[in-house]
Structures are given as structure tokens and as C-alpha cells.
N, CA and C atoms as a LAMMPS dump frame, in Angstrom:
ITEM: TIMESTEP
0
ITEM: NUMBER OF ATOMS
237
ITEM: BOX BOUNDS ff ff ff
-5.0000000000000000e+02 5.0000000000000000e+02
-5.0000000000000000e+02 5.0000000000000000e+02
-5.0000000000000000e+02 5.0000000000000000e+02
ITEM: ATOMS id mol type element x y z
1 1 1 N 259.025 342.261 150.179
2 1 2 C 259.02 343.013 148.943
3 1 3 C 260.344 343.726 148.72
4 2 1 N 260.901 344.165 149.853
5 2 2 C 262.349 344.864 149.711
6 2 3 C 263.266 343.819 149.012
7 3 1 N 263.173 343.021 149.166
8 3 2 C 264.415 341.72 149.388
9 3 3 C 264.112 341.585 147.475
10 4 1 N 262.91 341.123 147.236
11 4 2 C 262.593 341.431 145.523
12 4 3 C 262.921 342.444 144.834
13 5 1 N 262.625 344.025 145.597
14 5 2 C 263.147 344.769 145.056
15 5 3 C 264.73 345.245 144.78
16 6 1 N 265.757 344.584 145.483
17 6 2 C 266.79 344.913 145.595
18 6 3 C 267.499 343.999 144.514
19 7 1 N 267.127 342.612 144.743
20 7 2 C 267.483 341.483 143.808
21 7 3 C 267.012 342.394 142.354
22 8 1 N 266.189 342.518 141.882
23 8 2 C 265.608 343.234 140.661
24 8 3 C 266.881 344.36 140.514
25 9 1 N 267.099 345.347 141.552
26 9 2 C 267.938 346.436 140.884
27 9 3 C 269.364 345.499 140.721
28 10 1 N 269.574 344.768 141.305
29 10 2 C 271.017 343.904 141.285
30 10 3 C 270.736 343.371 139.844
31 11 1 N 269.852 342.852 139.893
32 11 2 C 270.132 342.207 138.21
33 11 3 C 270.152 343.337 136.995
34 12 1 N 269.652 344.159 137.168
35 12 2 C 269.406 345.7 136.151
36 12 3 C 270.833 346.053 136.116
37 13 1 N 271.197 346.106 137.994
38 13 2 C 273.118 347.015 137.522
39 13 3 C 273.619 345.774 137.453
40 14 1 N 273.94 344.612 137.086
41 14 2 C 274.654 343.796 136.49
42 14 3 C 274.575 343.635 134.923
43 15 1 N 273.192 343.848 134.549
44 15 2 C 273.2 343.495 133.003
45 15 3 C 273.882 344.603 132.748
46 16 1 N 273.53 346.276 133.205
47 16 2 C 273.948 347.237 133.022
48 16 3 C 275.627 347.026 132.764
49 17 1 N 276.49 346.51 133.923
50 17 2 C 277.376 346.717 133.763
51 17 3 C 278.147 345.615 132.537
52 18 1 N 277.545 344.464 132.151
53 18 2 C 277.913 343.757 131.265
54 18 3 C 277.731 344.458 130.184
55 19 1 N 276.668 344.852 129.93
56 19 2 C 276.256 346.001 128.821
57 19 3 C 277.339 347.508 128.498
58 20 1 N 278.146 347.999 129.342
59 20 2 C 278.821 348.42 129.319
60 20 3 C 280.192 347.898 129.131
61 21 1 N 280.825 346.872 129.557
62 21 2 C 282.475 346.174 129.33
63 21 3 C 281.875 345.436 127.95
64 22 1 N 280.783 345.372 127.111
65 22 2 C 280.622 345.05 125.973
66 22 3 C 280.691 345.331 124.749
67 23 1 N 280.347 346.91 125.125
68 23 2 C 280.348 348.316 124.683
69 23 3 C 281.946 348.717 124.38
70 24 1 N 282.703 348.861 125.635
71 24 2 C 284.137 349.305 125.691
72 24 3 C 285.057 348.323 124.94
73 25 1 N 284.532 346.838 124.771
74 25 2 C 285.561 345.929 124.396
75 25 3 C 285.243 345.911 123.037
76 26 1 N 283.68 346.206 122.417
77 26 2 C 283.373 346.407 121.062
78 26 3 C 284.082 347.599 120.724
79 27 1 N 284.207 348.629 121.597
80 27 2 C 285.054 349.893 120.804
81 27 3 C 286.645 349.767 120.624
82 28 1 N 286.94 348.539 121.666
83 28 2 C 288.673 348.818 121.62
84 28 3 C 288.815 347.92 120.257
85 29 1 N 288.267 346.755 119.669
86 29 2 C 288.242 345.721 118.951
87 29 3 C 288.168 347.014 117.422
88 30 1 N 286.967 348.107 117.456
89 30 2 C 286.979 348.658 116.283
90 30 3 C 287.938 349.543 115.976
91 31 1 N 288.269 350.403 116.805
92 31 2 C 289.621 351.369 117.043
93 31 3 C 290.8 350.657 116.888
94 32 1 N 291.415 349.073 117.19
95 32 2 C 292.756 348.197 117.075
96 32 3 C 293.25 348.961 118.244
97 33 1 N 292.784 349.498 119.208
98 33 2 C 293.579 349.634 120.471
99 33 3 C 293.502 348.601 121.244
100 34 1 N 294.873 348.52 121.912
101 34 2 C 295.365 347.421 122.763
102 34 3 C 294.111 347.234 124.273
103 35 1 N 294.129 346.19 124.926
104 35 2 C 293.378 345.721 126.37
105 35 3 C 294.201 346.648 127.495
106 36 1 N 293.625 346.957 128.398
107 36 2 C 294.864 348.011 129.011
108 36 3 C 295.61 347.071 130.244
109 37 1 N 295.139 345.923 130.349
110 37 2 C 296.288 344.703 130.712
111 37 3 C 297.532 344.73 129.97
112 38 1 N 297.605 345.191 128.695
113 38 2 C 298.508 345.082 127.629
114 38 3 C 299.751 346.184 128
115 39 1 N 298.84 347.512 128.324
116 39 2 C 299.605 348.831 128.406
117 39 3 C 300.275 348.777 129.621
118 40 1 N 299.619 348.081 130.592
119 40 2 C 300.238 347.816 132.136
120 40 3 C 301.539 346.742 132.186
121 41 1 N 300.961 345.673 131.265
122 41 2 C 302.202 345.043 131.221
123 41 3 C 303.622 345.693 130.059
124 42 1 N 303.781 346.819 129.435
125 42 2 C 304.574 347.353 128.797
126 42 3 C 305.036 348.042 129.875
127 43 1 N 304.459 348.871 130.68
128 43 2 C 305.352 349.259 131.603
129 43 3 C 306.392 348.886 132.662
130 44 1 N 306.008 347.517 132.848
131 44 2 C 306.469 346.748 133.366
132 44 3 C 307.587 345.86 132.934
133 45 1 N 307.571 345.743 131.868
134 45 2 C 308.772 345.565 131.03
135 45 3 C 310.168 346.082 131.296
136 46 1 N 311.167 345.236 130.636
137 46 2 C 312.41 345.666 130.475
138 46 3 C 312.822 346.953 129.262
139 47 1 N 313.495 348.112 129.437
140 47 2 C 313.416 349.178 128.787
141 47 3 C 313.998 348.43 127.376
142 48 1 N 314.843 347.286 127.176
143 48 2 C 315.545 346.745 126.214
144 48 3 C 314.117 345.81 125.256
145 49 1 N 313.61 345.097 126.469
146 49 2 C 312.424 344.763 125.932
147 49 3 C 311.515 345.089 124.899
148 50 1 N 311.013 347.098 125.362
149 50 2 C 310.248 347.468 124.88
150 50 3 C 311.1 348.183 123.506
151 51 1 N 312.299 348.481 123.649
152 51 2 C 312.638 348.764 122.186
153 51 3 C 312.901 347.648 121.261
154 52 1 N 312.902 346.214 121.672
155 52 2 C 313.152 345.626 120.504
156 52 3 C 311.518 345.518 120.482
157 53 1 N 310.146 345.421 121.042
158 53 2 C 309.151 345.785 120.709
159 53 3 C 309.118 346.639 119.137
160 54 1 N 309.408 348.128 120.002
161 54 2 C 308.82 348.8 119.611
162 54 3 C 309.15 348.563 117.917
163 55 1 N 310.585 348.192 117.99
164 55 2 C 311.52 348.036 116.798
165 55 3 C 310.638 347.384 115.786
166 56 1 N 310.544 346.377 115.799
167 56 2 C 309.938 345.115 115.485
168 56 3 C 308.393 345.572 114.713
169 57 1 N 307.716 345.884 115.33
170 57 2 C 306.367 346.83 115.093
171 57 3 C 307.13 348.094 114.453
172 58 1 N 307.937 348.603 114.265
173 58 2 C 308.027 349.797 113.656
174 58 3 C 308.431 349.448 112.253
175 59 1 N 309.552 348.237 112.066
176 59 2 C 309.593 348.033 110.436
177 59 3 C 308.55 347.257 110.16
178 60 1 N 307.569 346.595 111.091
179 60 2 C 306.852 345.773 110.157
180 60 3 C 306.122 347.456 109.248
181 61 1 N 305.966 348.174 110.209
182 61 2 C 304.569 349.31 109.286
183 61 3 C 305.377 349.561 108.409
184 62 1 N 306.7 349.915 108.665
185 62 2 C 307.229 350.547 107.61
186 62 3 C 307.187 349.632 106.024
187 63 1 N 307.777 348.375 106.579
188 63 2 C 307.687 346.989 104.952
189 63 3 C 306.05 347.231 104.414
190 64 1 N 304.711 347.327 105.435
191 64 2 C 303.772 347.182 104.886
192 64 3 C 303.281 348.666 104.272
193 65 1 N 303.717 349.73 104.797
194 65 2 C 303.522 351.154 103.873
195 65 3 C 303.983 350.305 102.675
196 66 1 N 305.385 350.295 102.128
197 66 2 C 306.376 349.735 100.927
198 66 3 C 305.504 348.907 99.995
199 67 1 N 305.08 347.87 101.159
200 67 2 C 304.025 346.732 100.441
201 67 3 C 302.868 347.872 99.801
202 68 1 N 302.101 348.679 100.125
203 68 2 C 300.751 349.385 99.763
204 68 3 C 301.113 350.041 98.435
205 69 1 N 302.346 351.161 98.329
206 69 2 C 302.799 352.016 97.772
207 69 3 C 303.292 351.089 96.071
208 70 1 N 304.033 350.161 96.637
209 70 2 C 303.849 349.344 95.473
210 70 3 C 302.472 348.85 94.978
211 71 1 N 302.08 348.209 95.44
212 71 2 C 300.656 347.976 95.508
213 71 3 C 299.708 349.257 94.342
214 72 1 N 299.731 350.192 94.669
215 72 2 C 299.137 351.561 94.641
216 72 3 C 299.757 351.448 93.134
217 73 1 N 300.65 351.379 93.137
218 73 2 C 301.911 351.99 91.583
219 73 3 C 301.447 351.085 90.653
220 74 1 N 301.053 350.158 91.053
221 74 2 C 300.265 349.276 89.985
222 74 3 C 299.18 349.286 89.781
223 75 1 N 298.647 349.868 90.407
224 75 2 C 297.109 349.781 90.201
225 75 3 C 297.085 351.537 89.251
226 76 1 N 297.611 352.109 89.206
227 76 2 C 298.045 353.17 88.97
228 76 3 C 298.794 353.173 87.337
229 77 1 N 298.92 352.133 87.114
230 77 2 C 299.719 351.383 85.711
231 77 3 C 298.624 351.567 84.833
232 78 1 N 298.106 350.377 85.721
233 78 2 C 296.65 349.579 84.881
234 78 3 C 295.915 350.662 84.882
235 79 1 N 295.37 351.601 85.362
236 79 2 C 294.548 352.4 84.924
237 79 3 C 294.954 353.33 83.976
């Protein structure tokens, strides 16, 4: 009966824990935060690396603010 009972809690903390990395990967997916494989490998990086990164990602937001704001100014016309 032990040997059943142990198998039983093994399968409970396994679903459990799938149930949980399901949970965390549904929240990083809704938030747009990065896998933290991602953040580990930035550190690891070349410092030249991560600024043409960062670069790169920094005008895209900036062109797509530009893109919205125009965007906005027209819709802003028409009404």
C-alpha cells in the first residue's frame, strides 16, 4: 500500500509542478517578458553586443511611438 501511496503523491507533485511552469510561462507570454534563458544569455554576451542590441530595440520603439502618433493625428482629423 505504501509503494501506491507514494506513486499517487508522485503523480499529484508532478501534475502540480507542470501546473505551475504552465502558469509562469502563461504569465511571461501575457506580460511580453523575456524566458530567463534569454536574460542569462545577455549577460553573457559581449558588452558591444548588447549595445548594438539594445540600440536596435531602442529605435525600433522609438519609429513605432512615430508610427502611433501619426497614426493618432489622423484619426484625430477624421473626427
Amino acid at each position: 500500500m505504501k509503494n501506491s501511496d507514494l506513486t499517487t503523491q508522485e503523480k499529484h507533485t508532478d501534475a502540480d509542478a507542470e501546473k505551475a511552469s504552465a502558469s509562469r510561462k502563461a504569465l511571461q507570454i501575457v506580460n511580453l517578458s523575456p524566458s530567463e534563458s534569454v536574460i542569462e544569455k545577455l549577460t553573457e554576451m559581449h558588452p558591444m553586443r548588447q549595445i548594438t542590441y539594445a540600440s536596435i530595440i531602442q529605435v525600433t520603439v522609438l519609429f513605432g511611438m512615430f508610427g502611433c502618433m501619426a497614426i493618432n493625428q489622423e484619426i484625430i482629423k477624421y473626427l
